[in-house]
PyMOL Python script that loads the backbone (N, CA, C, O; Angstrom):
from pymol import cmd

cmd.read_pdbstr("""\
ATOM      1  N   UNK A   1      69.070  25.515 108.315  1.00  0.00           N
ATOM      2  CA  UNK A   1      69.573  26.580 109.152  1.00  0.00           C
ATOM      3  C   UNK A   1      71.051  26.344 109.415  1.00  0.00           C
ATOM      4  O   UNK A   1      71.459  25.190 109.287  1.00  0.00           O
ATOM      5  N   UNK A   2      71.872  27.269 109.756  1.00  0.00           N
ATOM      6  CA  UNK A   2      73.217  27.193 110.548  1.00  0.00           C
ATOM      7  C   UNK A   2      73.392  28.066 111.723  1.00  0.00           C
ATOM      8  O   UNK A   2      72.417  28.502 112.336  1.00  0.00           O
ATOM      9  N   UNK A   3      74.426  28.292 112.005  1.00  0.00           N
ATOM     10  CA  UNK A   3      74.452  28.810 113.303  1.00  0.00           C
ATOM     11  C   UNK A   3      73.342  30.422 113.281  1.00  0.00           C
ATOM     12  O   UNK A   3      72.134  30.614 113.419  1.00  0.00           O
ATOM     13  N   UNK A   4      74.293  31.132 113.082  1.00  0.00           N
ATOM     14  CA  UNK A   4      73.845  32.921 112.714  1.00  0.00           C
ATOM     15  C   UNK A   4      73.119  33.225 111.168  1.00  0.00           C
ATOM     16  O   UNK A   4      72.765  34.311 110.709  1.00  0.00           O
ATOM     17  N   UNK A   5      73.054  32.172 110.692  1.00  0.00           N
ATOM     18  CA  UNK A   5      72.118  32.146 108.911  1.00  0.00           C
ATOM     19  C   UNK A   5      71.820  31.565 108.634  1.00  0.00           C
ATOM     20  O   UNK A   5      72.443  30.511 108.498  1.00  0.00           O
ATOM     21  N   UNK A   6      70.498  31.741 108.272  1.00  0.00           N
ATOM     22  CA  UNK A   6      70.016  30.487 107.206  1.00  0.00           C
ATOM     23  C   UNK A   6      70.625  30.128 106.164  1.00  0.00           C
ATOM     24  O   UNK A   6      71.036  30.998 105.396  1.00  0.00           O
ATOM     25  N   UNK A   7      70.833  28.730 105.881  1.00  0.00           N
ATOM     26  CA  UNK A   7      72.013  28.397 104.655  1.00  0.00           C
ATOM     27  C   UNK A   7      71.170  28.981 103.564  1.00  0.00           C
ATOM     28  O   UNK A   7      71.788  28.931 102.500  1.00  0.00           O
ATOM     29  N   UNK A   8      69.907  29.550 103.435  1.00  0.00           N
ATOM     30  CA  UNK A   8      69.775  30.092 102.167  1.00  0.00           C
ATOM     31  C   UNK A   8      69.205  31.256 101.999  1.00  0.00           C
ATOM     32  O   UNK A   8      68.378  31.254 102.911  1.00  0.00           O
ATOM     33  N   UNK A   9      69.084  32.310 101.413  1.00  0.00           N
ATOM     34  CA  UNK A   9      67.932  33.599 101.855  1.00  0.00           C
ATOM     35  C   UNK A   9      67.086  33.613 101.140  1.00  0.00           C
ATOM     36  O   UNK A   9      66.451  34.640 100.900  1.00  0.00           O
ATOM     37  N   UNK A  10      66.747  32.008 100.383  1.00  0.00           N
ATOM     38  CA  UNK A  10      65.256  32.394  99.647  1.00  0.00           C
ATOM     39  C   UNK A  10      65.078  31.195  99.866  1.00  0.00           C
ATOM     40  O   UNK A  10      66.046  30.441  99.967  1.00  0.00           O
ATOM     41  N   UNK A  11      63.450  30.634 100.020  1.00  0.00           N
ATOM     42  CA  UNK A  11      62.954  29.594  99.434  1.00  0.00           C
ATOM     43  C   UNK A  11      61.867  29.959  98.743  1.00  0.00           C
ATOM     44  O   UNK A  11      61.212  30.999  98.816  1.00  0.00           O
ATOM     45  N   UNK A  12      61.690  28.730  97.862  1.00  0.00           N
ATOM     46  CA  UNK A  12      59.810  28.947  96.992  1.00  0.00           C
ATOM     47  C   UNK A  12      59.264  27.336  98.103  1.00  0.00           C
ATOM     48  O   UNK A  12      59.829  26.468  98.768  1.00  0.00           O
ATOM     49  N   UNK A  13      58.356  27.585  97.854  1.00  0.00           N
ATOM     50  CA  UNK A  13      56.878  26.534  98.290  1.00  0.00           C
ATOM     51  C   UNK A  13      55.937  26.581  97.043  1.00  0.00           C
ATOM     52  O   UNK A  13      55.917  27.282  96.031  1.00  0.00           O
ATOM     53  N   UNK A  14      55.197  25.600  97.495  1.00  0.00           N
ATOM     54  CA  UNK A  14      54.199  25.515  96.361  1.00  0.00           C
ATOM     55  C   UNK A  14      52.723  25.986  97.240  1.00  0.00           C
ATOM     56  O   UNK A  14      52.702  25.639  98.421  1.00  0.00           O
ATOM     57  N   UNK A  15      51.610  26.690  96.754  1.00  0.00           N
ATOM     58  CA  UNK A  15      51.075  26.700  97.813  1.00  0.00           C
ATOM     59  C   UNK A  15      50.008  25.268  98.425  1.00  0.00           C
ATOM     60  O   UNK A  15      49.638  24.335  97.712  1.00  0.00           O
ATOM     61  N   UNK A  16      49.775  25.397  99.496  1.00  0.00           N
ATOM     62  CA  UNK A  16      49.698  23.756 100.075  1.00  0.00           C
ATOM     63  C   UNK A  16      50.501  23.455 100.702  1.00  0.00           C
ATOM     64  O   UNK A  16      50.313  22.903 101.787  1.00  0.00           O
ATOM     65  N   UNK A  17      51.953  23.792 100.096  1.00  0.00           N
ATOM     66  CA  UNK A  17      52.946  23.136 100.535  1.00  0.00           C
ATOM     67  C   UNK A  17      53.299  23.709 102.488  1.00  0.00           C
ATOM     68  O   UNK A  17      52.720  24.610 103.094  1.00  0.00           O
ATOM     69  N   UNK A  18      54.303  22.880 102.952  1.00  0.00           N
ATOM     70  CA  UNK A  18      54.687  23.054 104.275  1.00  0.00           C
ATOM     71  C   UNK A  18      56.073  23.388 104.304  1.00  0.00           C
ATOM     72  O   UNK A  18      56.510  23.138 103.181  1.00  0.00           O
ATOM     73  N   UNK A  19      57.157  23.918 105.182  1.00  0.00           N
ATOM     74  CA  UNK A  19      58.570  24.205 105.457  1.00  0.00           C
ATOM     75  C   UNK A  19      59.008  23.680 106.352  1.00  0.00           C
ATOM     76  O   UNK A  19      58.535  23.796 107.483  1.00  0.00           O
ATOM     77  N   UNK A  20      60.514  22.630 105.923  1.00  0.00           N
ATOM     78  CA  UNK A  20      60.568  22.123 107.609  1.00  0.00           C
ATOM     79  C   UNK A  20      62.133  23.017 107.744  1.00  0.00           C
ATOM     80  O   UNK A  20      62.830  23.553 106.883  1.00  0.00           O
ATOM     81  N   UNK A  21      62.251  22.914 108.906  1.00  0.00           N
ATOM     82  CA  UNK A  21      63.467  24.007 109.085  1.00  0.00           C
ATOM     83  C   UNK A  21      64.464  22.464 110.272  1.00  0.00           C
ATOM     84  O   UNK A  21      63.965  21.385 110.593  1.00  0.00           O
ATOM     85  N   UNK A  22      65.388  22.799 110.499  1.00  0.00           N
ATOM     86  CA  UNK A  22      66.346  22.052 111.448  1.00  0.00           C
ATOM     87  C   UNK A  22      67.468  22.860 111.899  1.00  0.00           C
ATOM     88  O   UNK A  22      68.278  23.474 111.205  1.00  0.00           O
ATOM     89  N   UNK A  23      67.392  22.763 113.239  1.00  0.00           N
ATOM     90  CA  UNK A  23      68.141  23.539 113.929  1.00  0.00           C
ATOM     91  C   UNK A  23      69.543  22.446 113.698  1.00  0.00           C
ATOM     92  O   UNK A  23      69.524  21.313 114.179  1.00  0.00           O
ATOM     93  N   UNK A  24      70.574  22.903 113.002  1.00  0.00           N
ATOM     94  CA  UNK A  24      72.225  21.849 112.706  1.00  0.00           C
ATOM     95  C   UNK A  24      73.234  22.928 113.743  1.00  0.00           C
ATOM     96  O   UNK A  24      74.332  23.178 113.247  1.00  0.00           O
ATOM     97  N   UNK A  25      73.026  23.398 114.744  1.00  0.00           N
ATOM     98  CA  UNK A  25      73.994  24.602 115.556  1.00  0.00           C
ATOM     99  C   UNK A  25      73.704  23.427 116.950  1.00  0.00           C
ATOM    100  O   UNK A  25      73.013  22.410 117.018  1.00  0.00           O
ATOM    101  N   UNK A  26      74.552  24.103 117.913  1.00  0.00           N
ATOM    102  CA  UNK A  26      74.096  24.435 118.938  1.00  0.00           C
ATOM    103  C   UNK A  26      73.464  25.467 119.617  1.00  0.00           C
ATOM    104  O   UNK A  26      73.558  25.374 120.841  1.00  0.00           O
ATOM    105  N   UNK A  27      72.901  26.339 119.229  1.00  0.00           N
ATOM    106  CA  UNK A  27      72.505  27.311 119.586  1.00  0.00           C
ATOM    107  C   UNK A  27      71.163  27.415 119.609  1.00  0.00           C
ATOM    108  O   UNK A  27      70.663  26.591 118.843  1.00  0.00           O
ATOM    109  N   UNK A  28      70.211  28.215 120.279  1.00  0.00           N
ATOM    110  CA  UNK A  28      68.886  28.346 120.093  1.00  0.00           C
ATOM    111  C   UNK A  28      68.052  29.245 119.516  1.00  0.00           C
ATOM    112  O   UNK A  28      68.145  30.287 120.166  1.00  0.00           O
ATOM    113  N   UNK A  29      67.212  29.379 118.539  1.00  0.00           N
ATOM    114  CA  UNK A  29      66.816  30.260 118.034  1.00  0.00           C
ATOM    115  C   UNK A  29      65.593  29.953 117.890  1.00  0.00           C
ATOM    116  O   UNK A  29      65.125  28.825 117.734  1.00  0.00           O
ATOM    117  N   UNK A  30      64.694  31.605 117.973  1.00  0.00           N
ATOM    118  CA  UNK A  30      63.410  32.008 118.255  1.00  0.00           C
ATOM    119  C   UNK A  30      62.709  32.471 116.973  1.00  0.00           C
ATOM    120  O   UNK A  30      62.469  33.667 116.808  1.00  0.00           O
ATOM    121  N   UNK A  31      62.362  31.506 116.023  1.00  0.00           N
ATOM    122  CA  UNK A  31      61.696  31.849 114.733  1.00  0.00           C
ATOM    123  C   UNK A  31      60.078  32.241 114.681  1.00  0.00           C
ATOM    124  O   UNK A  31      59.156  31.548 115.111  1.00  0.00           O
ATOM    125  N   UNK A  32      60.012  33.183 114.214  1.00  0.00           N
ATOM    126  CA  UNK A  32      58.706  33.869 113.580  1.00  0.00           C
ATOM    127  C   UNK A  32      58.485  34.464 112.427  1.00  0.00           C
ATOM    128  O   UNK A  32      59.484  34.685 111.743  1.00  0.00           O
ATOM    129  N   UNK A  33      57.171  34.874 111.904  1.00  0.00           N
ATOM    130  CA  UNK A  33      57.362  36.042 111.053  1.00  0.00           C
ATOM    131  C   UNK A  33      58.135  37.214 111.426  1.00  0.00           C
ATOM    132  O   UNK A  33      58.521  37.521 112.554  1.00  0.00           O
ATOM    133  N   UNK A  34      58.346  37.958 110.092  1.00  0.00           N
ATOM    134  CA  UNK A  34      59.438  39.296 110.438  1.00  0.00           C
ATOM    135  C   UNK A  34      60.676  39.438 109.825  1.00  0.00           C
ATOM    136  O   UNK A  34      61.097  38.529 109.110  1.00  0.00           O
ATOM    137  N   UNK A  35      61.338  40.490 110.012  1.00  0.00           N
ATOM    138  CA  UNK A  35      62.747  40.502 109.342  1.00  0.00           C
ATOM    139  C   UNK A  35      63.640  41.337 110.123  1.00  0.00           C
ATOM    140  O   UNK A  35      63.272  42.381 110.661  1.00  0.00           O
ATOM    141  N   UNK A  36      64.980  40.804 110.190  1.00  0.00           N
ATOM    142  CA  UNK A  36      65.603  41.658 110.419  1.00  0.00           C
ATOM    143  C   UNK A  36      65.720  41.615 112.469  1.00  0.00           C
ATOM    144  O   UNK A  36      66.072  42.603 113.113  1.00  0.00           O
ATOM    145  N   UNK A  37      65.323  40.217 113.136  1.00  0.00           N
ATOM    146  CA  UNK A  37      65.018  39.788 114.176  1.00  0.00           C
ATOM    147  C   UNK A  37      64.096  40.753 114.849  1.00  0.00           C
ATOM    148  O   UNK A  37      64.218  41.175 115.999  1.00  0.00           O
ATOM    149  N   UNK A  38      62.874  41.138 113.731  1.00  0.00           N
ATOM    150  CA  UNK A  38      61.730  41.796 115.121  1.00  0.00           C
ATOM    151  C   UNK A  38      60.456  40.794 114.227  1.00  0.00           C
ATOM    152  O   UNK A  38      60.249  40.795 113.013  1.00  0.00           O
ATOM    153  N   UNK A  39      59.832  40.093 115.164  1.00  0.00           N
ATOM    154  CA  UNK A  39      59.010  39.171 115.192  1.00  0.00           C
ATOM    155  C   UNK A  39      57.597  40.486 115.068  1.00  0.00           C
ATOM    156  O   UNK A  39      57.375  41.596 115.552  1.00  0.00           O
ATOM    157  N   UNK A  40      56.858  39.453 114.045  1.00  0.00           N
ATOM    158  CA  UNK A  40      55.243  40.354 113.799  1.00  0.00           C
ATOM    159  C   UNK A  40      54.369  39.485 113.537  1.00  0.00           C
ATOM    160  O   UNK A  40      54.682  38.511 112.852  1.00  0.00           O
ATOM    161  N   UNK A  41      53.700  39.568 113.789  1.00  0.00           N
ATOM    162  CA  UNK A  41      51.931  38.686 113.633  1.00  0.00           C
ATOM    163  C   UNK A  41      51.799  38.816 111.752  1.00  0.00           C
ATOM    164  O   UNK A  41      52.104  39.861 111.177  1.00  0.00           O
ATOM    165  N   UNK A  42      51.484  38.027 111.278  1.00  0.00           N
ATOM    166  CA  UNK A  42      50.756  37.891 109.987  1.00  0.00           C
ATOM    167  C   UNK A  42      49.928  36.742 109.473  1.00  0.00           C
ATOM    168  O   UNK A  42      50.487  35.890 108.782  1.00  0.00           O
ATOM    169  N   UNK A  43      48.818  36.657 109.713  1.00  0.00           N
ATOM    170  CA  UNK A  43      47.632  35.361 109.447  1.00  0.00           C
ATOM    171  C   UNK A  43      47.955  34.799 108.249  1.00  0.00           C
ATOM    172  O   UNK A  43      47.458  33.697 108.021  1.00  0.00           O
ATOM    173  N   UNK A  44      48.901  35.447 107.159  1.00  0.00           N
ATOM    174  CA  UNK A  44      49.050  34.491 106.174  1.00  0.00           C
ATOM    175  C   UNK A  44      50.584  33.609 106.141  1.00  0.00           C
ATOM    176  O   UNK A  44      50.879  32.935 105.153  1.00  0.00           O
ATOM    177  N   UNK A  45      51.312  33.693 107.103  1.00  0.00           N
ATOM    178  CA  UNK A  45      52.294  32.653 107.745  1.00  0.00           C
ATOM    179  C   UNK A  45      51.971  31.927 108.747  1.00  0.00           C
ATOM    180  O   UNK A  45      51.657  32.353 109.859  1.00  0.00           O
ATOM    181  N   UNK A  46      52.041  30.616 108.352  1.00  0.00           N
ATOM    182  CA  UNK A  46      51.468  29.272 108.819  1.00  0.00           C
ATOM    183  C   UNK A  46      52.716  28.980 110.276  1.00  0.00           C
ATOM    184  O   UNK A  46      52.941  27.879 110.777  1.00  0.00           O
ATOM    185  N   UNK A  47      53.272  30.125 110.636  1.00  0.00           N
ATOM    186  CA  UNK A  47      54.521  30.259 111.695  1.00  0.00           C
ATOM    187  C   UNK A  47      53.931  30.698 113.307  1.00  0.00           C
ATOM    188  O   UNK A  47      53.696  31.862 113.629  1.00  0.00           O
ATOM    189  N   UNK A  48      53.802  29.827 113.970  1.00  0.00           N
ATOM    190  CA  UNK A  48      53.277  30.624 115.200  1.00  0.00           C
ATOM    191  C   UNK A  48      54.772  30.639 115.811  1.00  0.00           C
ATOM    192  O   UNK A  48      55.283  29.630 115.325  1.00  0.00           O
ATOM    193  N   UNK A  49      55.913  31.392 116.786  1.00  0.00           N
ATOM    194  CA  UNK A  49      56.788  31.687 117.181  1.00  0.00           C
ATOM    195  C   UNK A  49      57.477  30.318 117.724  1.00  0.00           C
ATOM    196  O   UNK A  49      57.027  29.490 118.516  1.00  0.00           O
ATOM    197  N   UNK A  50      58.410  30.347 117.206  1.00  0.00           N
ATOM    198  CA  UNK A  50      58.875  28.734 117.426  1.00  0.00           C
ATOM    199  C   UNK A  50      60.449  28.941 118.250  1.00  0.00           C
ATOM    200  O   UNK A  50      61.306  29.689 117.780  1.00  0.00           O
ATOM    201  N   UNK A  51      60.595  28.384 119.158  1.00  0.00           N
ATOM    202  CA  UNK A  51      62.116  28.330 119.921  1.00  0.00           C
ATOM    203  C   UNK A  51      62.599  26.845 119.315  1.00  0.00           C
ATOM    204  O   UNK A  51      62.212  25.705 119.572  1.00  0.00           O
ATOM    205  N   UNK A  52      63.542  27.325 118.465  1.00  0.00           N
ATOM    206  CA  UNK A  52      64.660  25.557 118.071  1.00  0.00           C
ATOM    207  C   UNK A  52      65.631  26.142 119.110  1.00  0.00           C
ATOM    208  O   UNK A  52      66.182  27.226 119.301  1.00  0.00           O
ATOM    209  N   UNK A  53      65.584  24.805 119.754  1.00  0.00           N
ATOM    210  CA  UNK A  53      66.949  24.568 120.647  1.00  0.00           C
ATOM    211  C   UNK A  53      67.587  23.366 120.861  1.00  0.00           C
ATOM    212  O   UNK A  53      67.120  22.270 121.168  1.00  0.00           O
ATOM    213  N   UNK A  54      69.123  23.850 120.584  1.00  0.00           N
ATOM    214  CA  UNK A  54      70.340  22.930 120.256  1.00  0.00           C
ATOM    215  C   UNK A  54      70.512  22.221 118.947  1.00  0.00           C
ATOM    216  O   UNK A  54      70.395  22.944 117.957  1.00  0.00           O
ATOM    217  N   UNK A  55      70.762  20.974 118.745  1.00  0.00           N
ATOM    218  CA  UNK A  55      70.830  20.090 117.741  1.00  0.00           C
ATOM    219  C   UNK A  55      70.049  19.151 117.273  1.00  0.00           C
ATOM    220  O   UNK A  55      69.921  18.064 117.836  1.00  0.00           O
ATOM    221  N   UNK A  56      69.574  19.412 116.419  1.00  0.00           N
ATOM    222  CA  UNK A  56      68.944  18.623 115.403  1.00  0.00           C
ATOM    223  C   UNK A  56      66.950  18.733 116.057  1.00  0.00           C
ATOM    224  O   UNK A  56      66.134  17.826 115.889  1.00  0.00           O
ATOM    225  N   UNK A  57      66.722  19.793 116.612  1.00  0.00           N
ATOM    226  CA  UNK A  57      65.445  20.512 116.806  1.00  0.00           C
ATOM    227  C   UNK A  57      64.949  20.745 115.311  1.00  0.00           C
ATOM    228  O   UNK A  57      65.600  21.397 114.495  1.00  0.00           O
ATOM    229  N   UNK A  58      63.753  20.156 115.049  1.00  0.00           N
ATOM    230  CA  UNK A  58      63.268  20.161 113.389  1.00  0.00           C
ATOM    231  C   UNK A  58      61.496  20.624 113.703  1.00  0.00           C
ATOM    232  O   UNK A  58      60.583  20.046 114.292  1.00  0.00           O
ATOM    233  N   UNK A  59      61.575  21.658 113.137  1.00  0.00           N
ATOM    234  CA  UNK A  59      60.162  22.051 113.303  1.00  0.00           C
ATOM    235  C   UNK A  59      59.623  22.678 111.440  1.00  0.00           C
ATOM    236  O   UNK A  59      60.210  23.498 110.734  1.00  0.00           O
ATOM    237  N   UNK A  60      58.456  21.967 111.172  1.00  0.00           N
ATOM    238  CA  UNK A  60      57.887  22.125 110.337  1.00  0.00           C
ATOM    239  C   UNK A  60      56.476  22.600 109.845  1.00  0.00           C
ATOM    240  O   UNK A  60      55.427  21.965 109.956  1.00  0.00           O
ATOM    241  N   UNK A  61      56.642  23.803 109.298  1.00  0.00           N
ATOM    242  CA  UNK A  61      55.577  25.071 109.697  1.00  0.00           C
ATOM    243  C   UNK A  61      53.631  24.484 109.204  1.00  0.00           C
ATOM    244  O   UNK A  61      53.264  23.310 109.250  1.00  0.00           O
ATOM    245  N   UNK A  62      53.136  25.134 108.974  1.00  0.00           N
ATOM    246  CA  UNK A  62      51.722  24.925 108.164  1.00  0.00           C
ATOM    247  C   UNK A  62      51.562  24.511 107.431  1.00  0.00           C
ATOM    248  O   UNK A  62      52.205  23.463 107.366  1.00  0.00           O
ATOM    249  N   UNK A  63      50.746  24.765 106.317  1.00  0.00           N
ATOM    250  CA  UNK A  63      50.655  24.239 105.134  1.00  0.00           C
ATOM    251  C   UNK A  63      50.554  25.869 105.045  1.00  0.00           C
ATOM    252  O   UNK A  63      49.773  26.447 105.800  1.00  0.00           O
ATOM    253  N   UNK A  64      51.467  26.707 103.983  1.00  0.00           N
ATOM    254  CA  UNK A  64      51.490  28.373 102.983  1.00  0.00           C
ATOM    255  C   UNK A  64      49.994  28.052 102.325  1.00  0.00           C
ATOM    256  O   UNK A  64      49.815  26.901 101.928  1.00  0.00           O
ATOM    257  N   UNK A  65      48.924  29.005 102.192  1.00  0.00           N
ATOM    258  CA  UNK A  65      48.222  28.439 101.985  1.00  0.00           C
ATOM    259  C   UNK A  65      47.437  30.502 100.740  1.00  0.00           C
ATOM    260  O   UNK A  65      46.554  30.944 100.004  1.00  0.00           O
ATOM    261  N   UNK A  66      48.260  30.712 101.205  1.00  0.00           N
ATOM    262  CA  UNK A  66      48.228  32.097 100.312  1.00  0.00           C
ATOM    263  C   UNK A  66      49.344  32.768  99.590  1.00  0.00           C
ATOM    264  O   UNK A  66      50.129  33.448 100.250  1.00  0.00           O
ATOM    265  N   UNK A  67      49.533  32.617  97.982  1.00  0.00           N
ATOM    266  CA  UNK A  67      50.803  32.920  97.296  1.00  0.00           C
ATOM    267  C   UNK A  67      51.332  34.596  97.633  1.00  0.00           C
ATOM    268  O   UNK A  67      50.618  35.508  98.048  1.00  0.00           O
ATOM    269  N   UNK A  68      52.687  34.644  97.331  1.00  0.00           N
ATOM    270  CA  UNK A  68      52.970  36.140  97.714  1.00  0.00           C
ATOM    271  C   UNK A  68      54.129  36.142  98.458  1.00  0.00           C
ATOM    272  O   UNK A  68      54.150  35.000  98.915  1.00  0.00           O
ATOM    273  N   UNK A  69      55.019  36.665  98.826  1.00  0.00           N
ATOM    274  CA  UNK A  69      56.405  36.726  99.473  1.00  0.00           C
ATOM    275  C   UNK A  69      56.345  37.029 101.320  1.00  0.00           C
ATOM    276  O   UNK A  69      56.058  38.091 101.873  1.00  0.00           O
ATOM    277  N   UNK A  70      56.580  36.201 101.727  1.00  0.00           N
ATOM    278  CA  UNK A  70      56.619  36.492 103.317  1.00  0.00           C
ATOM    279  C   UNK A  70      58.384  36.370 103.835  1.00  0.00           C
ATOM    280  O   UNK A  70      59.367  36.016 103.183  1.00  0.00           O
ATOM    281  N   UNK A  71      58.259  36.816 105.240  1.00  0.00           N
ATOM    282  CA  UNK A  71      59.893  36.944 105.578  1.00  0.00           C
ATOM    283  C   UNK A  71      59.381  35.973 107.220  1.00  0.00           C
ATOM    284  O   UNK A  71      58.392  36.103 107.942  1.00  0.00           O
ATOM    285  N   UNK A  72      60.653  34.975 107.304  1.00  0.00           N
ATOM    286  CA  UNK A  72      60.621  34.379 108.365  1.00  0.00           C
ATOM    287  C   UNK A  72      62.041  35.222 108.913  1.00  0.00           C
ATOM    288  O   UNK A  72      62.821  35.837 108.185  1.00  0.00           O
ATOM    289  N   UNK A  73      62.151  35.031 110.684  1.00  0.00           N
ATOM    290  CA  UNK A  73      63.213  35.743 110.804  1.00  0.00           C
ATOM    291  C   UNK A  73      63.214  34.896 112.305  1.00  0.00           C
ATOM    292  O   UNK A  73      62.311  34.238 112.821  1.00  0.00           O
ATOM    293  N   UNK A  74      65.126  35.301 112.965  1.00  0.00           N
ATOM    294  CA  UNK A  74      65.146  34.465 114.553  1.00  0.00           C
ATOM    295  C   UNK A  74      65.478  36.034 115.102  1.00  0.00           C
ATOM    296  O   UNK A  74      66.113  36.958 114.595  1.00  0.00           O
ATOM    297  N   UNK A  75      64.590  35.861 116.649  1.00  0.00           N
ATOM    298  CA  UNK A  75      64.950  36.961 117.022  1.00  0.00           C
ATOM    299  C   UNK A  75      65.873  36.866 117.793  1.00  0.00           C
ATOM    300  O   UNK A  75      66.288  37.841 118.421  1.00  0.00           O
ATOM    301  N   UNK A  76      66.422  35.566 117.907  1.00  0.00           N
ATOM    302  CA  UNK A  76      67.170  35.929 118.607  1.00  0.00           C
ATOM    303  C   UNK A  76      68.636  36.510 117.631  1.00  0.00           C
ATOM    304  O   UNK A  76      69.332  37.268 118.307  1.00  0.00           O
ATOM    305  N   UNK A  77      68.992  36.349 116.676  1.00  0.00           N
ATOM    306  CA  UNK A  77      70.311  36.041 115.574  1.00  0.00           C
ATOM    307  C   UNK A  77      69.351  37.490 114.649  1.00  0.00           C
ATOM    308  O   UNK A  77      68.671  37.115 113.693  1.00  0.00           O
ATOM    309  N   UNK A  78      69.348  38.721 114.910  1.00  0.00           N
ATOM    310  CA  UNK A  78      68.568  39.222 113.445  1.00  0.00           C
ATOM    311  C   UNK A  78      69.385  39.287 112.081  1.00  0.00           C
ATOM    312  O   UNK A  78      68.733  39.255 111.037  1.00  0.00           O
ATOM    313  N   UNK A  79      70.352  39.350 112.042  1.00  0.00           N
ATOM    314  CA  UNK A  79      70.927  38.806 110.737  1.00  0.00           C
ATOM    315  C   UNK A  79      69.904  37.614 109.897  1.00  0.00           C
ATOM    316  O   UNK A  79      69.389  37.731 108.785  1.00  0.00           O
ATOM    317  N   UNK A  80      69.846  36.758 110.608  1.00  0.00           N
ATOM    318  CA  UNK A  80      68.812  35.268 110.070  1.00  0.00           C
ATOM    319  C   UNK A  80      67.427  36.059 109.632  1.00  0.00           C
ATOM    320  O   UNK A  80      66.606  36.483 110.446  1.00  0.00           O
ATOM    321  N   UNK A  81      67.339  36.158 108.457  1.00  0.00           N
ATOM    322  CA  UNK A  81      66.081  36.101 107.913  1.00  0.00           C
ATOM    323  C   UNK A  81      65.933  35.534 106.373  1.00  0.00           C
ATOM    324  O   UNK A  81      67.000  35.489 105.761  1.00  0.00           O
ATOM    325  N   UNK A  82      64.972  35.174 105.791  1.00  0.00           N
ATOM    326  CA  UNK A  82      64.923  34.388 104.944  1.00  0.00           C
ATOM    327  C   UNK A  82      62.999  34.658 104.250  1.00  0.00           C
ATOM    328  O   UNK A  82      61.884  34.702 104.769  1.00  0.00           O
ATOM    329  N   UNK A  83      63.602  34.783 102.758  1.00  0.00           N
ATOM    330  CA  UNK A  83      62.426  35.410 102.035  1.00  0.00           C
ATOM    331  C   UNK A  83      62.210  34.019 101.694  1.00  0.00           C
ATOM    332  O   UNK A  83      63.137  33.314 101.296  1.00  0.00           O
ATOM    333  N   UNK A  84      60.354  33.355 101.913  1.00  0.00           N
ATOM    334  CA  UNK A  84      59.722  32.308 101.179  1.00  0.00           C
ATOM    335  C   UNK A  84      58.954  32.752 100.539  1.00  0.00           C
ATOM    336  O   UNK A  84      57.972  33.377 100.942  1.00  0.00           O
ATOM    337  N   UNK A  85      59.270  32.499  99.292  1.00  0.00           N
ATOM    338  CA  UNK A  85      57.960  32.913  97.988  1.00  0.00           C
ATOM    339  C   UNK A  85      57.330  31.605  97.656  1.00  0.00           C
ATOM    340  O   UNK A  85      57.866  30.632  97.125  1.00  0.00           O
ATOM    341  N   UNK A  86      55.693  31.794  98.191  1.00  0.00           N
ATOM    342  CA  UNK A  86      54.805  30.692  97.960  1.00  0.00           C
ATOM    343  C   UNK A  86      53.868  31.005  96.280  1.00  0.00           C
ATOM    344  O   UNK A  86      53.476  32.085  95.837  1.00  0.00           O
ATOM    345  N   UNK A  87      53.778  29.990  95.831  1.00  0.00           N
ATOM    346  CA  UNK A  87      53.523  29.868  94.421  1.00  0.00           C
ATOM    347  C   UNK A  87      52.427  29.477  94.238  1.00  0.00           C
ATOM    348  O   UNK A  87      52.032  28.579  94.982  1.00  0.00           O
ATOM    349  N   UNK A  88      51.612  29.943  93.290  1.00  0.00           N
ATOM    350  CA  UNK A  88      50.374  28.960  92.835  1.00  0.00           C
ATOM    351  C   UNK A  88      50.294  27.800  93.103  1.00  0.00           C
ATOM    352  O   UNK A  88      51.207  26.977  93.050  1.00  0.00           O
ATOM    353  N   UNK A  89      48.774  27.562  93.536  1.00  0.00           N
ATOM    354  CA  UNK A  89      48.798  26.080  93.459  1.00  0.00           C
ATOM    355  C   UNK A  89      49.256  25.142  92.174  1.00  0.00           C
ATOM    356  O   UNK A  89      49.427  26.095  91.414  1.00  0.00           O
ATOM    357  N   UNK A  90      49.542  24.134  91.460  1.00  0.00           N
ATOM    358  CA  UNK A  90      49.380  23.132  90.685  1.00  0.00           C
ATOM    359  C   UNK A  90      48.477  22.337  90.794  1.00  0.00           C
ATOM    360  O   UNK A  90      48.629  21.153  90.494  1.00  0.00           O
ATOM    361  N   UNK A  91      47.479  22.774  91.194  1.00  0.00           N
ATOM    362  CA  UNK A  91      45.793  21.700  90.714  1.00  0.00           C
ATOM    363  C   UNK A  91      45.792  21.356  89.663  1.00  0.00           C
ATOM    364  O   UNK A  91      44.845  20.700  89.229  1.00  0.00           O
TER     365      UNK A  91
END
""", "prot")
cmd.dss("prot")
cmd.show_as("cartoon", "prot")
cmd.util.cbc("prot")
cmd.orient("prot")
């Protein structure tokens, strides 16, 4: 993360896999599903609504556990959103 953006607007996962995020700002931000800073319920993001606050706040989501494109977003910053495309497993 950085202050007002995520340093990236995509990630992949594998599915299984987990996301760790780190708050590197001072600032606080209110991550959930969603885009575009309006937070929404979706059972297949392993994200229950997370407040990072200040520096070096590191929160690391579920295990993605269903492939397909989801959007994480801060409500508080809506600029910040960020597409994770979770991938087949590799069994």
């Amino acid at each position: 993360m950085t202050h007002e953006h995520f340093a990236v607007d995509e990630v992949h996962v594998r599915c299984g896999q987990a996301l760790t995020m780190e708050n590197d700002s001072r600032w606080a931000h209110i991550i959930g599903p969603g885009q575009d800073g309006l937070l929404e319920t979706d059972g297949n993001v392993p994200v229950a609504r997370r407040q990072l606050m200040e520096t070096n706040d590191v929160y690391t989501t579920g295990a993605w556990t269903k492939p397909g494109t989801y959007y994480l977003t801060c409500a508080v910053h809506p600029e910040m959103t960020v597409k994770v495309v979770v991938s087949d497993c590799c069994c």
